[in-house]
Backbone bond lengths (Angstrom), bond angles and torsions (degrees), N, CA, C in turn:
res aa  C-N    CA-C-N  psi(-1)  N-CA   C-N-CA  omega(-1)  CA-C   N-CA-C  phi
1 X - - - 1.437 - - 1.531 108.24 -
2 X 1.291 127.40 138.66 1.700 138.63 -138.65 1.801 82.07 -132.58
3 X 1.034 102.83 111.24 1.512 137.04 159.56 1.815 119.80 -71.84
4 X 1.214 117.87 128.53 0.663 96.25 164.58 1.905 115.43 -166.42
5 X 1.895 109.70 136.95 1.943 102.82 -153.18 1.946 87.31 -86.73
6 X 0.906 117.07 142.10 1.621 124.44 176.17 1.777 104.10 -126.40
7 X 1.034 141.75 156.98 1.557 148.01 167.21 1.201 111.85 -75.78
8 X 1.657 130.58 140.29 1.277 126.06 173.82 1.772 103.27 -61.10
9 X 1.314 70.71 169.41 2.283 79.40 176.27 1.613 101.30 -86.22
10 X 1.323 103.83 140.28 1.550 112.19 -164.96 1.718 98.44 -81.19
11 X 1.558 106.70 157.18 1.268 122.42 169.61 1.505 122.72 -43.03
12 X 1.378 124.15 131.06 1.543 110.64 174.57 1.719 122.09 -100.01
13 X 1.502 109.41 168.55 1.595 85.65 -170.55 0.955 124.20 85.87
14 X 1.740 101.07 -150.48 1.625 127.43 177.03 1.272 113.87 -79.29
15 X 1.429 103.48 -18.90 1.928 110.43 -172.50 1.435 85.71 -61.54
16 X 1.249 147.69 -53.34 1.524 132.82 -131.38 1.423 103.36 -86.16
17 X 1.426 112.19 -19.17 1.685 115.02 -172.35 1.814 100.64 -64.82
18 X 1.127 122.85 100.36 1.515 118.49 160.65 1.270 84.69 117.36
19 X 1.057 140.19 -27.75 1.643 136.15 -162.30 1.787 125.87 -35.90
20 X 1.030 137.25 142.92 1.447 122.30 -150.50 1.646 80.14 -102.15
21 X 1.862 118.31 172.60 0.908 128.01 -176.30 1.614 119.07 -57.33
22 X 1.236 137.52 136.20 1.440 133.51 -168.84 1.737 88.40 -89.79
23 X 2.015 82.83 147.44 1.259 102.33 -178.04 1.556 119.85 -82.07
24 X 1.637 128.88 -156.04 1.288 121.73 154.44 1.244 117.38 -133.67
25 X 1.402 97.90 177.32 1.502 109.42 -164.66 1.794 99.73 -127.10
26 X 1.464 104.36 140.17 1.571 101.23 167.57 1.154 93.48 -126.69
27 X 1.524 108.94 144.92 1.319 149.02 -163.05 1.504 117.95 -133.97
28 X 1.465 108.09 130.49 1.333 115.26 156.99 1.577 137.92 -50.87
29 X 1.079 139.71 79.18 1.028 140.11 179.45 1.861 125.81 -5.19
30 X 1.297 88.14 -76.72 1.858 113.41 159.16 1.520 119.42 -50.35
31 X 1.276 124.27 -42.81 1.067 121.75 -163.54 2.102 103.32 -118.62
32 X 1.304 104.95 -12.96 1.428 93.61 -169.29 1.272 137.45 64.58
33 X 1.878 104.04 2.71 1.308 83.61 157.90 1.236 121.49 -142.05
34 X 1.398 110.17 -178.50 1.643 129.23 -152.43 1.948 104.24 -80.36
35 X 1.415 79.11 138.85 1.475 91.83 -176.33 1.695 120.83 -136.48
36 X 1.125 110.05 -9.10 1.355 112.70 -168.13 1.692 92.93 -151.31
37 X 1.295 118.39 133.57 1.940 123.03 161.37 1.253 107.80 -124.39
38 X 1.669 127.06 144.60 1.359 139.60 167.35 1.813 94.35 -108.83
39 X 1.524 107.81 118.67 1.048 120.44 -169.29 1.586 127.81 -132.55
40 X 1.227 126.29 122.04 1.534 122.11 -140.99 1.722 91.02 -79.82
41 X 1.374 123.53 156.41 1.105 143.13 -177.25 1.620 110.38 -96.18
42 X 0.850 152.77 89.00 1.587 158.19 -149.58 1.370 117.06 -127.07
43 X 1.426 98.50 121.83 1.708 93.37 174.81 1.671 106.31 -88.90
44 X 1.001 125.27 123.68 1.621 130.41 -153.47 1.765 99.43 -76.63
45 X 1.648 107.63 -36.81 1.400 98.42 -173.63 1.790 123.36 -86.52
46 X 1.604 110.67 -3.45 1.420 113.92 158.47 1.693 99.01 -107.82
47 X 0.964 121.35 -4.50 1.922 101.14 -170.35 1.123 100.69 59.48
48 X 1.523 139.09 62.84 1.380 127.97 146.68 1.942 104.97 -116.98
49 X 1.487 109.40 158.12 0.888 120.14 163.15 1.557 135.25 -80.61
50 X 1.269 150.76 70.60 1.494 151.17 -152.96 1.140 114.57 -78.73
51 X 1.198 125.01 19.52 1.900 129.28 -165.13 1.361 103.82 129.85
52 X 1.207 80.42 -178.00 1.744 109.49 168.25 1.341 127.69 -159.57
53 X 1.707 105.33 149.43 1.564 94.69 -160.03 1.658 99.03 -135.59
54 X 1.249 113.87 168.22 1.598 111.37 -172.63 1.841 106.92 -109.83
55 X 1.265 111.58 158.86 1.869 100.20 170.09 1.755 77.43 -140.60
56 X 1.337 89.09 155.20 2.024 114.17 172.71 1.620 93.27 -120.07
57 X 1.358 103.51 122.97 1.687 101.72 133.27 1.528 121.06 -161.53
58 X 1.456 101.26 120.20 1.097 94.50 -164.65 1.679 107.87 -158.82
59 X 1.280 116.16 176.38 2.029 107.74 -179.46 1.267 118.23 -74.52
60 X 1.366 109.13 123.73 1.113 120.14 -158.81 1.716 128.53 94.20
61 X 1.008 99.54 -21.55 1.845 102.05 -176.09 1.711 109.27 -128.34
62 X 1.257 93.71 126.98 1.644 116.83 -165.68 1.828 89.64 -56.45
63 X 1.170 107.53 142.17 1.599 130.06 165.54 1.268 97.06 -44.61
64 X 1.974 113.00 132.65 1.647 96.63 170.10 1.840 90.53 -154.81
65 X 1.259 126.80 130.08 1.011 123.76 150.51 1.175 131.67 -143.77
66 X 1.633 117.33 140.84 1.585 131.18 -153.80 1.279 103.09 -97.88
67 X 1.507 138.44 29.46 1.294 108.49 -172.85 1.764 105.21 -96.40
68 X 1.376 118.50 28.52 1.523 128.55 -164.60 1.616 82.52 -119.71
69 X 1.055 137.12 -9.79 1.671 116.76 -157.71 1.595 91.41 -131.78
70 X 1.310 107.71 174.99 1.719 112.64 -174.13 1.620 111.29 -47.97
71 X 1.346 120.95 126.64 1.035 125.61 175.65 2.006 114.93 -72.16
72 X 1.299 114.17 148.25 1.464 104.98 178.28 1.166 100.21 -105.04
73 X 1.643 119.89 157.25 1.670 143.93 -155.88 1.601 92.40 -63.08
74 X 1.277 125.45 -69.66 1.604 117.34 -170.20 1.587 100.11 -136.67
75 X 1.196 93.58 -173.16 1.994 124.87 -154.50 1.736 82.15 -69.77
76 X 1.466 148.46 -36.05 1.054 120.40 -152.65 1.417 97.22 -76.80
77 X 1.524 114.82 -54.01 1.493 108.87 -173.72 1.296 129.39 -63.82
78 X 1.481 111.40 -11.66 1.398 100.85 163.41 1.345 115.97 -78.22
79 X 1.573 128.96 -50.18 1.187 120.14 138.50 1.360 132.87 24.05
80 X 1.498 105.35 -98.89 1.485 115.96 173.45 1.645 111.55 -59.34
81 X 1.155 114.98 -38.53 1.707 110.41 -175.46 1.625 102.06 -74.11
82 X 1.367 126.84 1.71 1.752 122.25 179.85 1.262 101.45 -108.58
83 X 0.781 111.28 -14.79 1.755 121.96 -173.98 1.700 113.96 -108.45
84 X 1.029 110.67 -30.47 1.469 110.61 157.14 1.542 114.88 -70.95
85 X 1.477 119.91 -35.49 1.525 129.58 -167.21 1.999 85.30 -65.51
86 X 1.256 98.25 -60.37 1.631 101.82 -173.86 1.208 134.12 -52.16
87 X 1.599 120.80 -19.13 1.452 138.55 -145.38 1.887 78.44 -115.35
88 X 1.514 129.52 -33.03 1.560 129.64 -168.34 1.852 94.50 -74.57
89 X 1.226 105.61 -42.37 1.549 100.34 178.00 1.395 115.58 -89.78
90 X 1.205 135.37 -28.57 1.285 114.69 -170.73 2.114 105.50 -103.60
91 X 1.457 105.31 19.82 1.181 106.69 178.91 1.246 126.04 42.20
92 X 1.185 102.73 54.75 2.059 118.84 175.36 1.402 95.93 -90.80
93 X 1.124 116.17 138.94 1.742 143.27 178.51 1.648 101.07 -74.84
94 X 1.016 123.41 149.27 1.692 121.87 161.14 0.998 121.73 -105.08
């Protein structure tokens, strides 16, 4: 099963003026769709970024989201920690 991290679709408009960094999305290869996002943590009234955290939901893998627990420094490690959570349930080989 073919993995794969893609970028959310950016803000349109006026949304994009100030807009904080867009998150990602992992996706099924085969099926196209999204199952896992690494998503920046933002305080909306300075526009800063404070972490980032991942949520799963998807077939086969229990609902999970971290944005209540320590946030990680940038998008890769959440990344890898959403994609490892996913790869334990849906039994992908490395």
């Amino acid at each position: 099963m073919t993995m794969r991290w893609r970028m959310t679709e950016p803000p349109r408009g006026l949304a994009r003026i100030g807009a904080p960094p867009r998150g990602h999305e992992l996706r099924l290869a085969d099926g196209g769709q999204a199952i896992a996002w690494a998503l920046p943590l933002v305080d909306h009234r300075t526009r800063r970024v404070s972490g980032w955290y991942w949520v799963v939901s998807g077939d086969g893998v229990p609902y999970r989201n971290t944005c209540n627990e320590p946030l990680t420094a940038n998008a890769d490690e959440a990344k890898a920690a959403a994609r490892a959570y996913v790869e334990q349930f849906l039994g992908v080989a490395k």
